[in-house]
C-alpha positions as CSV (number, residue, x, y, z in Angstrom):
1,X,0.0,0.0,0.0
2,X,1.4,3.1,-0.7
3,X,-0.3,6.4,-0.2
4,X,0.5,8.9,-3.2
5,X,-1.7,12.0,-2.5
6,X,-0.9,15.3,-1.2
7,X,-2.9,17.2,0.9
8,X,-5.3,19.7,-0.5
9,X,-4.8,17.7,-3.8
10,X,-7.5,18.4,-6.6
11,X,-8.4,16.5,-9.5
12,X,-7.3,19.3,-11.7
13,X,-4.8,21.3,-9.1
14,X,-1.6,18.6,-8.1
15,X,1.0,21.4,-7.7
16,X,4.5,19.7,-7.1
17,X,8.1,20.9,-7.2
18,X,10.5,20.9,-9.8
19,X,11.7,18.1,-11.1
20,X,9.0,16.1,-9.4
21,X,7.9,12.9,-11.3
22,X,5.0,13.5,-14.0
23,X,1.3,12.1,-12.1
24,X,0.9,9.6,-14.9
25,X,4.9,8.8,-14.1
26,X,3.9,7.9,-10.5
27,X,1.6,5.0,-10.4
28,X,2.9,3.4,-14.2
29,X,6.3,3.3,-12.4
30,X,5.3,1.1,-9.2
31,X,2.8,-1.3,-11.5
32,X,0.0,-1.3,-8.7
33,X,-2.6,-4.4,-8.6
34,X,-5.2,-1.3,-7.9
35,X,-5.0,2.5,-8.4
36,X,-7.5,4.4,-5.4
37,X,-8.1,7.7,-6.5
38,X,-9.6,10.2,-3.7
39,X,-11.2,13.3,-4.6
40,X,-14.2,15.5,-4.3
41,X,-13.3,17.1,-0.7
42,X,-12.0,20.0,-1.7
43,X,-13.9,20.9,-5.0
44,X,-17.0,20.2,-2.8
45,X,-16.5,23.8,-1.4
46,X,-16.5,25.8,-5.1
47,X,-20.2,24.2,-5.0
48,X,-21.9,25.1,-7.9
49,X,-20.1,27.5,-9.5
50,X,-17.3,24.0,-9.5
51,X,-18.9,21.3,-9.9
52,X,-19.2,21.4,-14.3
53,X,-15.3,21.7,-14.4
54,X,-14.9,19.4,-11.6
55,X,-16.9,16.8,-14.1
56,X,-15.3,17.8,-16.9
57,X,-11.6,17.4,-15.5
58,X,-12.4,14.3,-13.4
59,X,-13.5,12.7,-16.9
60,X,-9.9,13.8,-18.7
61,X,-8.4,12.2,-15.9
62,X,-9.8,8.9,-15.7
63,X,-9.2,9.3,-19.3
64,X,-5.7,10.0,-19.7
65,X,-5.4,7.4,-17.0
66,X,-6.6,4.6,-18.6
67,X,-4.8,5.6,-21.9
68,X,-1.7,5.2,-20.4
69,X,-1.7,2.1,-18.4
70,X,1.1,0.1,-19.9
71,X,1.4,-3.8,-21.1
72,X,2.7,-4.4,-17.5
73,X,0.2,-3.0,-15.7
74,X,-3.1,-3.9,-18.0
75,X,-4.5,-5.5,-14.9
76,X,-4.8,-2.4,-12.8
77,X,-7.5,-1.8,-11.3
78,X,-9.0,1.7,-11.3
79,X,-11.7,2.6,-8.5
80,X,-12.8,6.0,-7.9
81,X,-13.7,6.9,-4.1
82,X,-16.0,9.9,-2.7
83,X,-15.4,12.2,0.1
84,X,-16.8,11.3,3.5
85,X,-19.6,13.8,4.3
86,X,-19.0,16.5,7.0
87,X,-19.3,16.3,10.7
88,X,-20.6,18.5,13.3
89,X,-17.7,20.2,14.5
90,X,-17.0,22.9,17.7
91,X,-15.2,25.9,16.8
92,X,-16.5,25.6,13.1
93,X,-19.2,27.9,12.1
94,X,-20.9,26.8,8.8
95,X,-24.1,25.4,7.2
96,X,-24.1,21.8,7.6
97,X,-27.0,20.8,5.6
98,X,-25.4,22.7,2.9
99,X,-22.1,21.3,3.3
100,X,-23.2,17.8,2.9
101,X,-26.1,18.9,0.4
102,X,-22.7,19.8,-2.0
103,X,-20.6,16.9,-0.9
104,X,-23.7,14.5,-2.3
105,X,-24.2,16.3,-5.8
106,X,-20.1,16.2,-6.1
107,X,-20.3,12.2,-5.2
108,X,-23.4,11.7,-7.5
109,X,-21.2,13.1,-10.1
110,X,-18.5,11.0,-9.4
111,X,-20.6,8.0,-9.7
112,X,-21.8,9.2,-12.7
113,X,-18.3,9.8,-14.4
114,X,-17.2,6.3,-12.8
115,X,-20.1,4.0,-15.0
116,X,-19.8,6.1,-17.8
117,X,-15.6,5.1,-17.7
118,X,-16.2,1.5,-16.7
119,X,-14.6,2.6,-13.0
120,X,-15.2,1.3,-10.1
121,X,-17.1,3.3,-7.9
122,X,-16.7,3.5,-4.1
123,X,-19.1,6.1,-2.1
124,X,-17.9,6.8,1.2
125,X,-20.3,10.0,1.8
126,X,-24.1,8.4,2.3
127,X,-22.6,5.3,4.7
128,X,-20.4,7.9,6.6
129,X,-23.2,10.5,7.0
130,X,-25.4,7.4,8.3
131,X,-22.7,7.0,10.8
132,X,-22.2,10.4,12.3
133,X,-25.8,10.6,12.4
134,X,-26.4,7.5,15.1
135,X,-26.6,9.0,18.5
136,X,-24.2,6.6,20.3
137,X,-21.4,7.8,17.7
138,X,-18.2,9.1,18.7
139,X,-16.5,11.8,16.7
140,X,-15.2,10.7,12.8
141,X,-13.1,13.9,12.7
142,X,-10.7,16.0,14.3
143,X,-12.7,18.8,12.8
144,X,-15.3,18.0,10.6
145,X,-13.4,16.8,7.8
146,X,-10.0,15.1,8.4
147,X,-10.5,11.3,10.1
148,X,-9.5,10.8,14.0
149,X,-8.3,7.8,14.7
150,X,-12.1,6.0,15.2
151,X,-13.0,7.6,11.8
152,X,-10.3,5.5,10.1
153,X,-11.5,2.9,11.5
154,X,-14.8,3.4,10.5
155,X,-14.1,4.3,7.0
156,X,-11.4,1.7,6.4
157,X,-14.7,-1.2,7.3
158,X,-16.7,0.7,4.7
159,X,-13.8,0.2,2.3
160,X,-12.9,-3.4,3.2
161,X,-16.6,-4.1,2.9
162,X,-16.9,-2.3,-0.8
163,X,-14.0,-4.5,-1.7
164,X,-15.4,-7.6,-0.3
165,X,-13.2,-8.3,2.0
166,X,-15.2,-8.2,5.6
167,X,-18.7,-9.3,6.1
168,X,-21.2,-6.3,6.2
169,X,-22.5,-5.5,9.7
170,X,-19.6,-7.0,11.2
171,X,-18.2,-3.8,13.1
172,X,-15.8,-6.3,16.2
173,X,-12.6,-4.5,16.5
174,X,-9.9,-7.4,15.9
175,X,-7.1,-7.4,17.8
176,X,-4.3,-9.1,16.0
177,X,-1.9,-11.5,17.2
178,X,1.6,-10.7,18.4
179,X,2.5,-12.8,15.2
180,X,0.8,-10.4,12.7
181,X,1.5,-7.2,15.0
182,X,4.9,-7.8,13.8
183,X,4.1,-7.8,10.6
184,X,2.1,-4.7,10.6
185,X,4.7,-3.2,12.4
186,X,6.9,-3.9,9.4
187,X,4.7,-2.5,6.8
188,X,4.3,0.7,8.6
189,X,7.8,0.9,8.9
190,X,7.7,0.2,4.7
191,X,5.6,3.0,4.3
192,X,6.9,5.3,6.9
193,X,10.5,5.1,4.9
194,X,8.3,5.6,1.4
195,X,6.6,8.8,2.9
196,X,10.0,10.5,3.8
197,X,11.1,10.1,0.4
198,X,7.5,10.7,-1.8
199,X,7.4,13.7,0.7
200,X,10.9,14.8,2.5
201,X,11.3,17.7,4.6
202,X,13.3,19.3,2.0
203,X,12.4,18.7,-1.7
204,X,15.7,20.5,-3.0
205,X,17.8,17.7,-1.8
206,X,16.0,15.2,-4.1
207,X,14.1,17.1,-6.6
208,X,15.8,20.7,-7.3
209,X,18.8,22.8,-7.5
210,X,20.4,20.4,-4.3
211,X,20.9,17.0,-5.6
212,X,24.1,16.9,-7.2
213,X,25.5,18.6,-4.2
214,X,27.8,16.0,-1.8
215,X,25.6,13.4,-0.2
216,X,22.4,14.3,-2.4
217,X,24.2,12.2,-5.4
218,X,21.8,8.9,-6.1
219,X,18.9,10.0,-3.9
220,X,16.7,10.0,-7.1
């Protein structure tokens, strides 16, 4: 697994530095099994005034997407995935209803652009409004939008079910044995050490004017 994004990444705004690979580059390069893309978040808040060239650019993406998946990675799987809806949050003054009125019309869409591409589609907004809404809930977010560490949990059974890979309705918390805790503890490692590299402290080392300079040399 190996988590590509940015944050307050758009389907038609990925600003990176120079030198940075090419967002086709990025996934054709580690040959994935499946390619998640996440987005709909942050066009959400251009409402309507966004939503057509939201449409329009989501379409040229899964488009230019699909175009360029190479002989070795034919078997990718593409699956497009909503935004959660928005939670009740203190200290944040806004419209609720509205949020989440916007958040719905932008996932439609996405469903929309996702049959009409052959895409999977994966709608995290209607389950995850559904479970902010039960009384007994605890908080999803640390502030209406960005998962705490029960939201994760919540939203990665909603994928796992999408995917097949839990039963529905099955909401235990598993705790893993020691065996497998080692294991995990070695993929987060994996990732941790892919993180600091996708996204270092200090992009010039690896991506600009700094990398031919002593001990940046074979970094990229």
């Amino acid at each position: 697994v190996r988590h590509m994004g940015w944050p307050a990444d758009e389907v038609g705004l990925r600003p990176r530095p120079t030198g940075f690979p090419a967002f086709l580059k990025d996934f054709t390069s580690h040959q994935p099994d499946q390619l998640f893309l996440f987005y709909g978040m942050n066009e959400s808040f251009q409402e309507e005034g966004g939503l057509d060239g939201f449409k329009k650019d989501l379409a040229s993406m899964l488009n230019q997407v699909k175009d360029h998946v190479s002989p070795d990675t034919k078997k990718m799987e593409i699956l497009l995935v909503s935004p959660i809806a928005q939670e009740a949050s203190d200290g944040f003054q806004l419209d609720l209803n509205r949020r989440n009125h916007w958040l719905r019309n932008y996932t439609h869409a996405m469903k929309k652009i996702a049959a009409q591409n052959e895409v999977r589609f994966i709608d995290l907004f209607e389950p995850s409004l559904q479970g902010m809404n039960e009384s007994a809930s605890p908080l999803w977010t640390l502030n209406g939008i960005h998962l705490n560490d029960y939201g994760d949990w919540r939203v990665s059974r909603i994928l796992a079910e999408a995917l097949n890979l839990v039963q529905a309705k099955d909401d235990s918390q598993v705790t893993l044995p020691a065996t497998y805790q080692h294991l995990r503890r070695a993929i987060y490692e994996k990732n941790y050490s892919f993180g600091q590299y996708w996204r270092p402290p200090n992009m010039e080392y690896l991506y600009g004017t700094r990398n031919q300079l002593p001990g940046a040399e074979g970094m990229v």
